[in-house]
C-alpha positions in Angstrom: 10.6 0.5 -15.4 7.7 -0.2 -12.5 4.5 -0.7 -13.3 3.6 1.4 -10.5 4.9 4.9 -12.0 1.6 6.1 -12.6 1.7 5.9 -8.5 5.0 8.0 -8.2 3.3 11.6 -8.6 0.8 11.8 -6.3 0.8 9.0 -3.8 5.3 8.7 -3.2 4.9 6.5 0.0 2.5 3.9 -1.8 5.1 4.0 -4.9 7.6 3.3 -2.8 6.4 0.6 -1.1 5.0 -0.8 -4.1 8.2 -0.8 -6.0 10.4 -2.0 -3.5 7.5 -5.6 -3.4 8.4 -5.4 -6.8 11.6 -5.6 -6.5 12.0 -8.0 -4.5 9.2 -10.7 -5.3 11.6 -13.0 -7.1 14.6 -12.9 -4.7 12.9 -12.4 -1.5 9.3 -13.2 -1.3 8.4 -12.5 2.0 9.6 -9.3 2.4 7.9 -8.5 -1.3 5.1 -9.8 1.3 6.1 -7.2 3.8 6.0 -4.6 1.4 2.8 -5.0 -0.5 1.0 -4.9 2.4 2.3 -1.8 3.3 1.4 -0.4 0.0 -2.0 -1.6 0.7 -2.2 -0.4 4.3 -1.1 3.1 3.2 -3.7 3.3 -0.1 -6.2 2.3 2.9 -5.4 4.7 5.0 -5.5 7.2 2.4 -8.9 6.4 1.2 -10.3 6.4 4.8 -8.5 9.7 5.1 -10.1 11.3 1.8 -13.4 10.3 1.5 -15.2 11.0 5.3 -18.2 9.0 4.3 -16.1 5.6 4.4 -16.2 4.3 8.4 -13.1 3.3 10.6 -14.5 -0.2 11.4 -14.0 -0.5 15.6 -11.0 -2.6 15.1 -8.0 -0.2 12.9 -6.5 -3.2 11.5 -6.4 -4.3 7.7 -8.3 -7.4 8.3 -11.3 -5.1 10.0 -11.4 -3.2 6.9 
């Protein structure tokens, strides 16, 4: 069981991501690494997508936002 089920209904691609970090955060921590940020990047991404009043900073990189 994830703790990121409550994910799995409406946002797949961040539940995804989120429990294949999970997954591996013991045996392989970078690539836990790898895939948290991606669930991050993608909830970003979404959020910026969603909600108009929220700015793309000039720079469309995590660390900009």
């Amino acid at each position: 069981m994830s703790q990121f089920t409550f994910l799995q209904r409406e946002w797949t691609a961040v539940f995804e991501a989120a429990v294949k970090a999970e997954a591996a955060v013991h045996s392989d921590p970078r690539t836990a690494c790898f895939y948290a940020r991606r669930a991050l990047e993608l909830a970003v991404s979404w959020a910026f997508k969603h909600y108009p009043w929220f700015r793309l900073p000039c720079q469309h990189n995590l660390s900009a936002l």
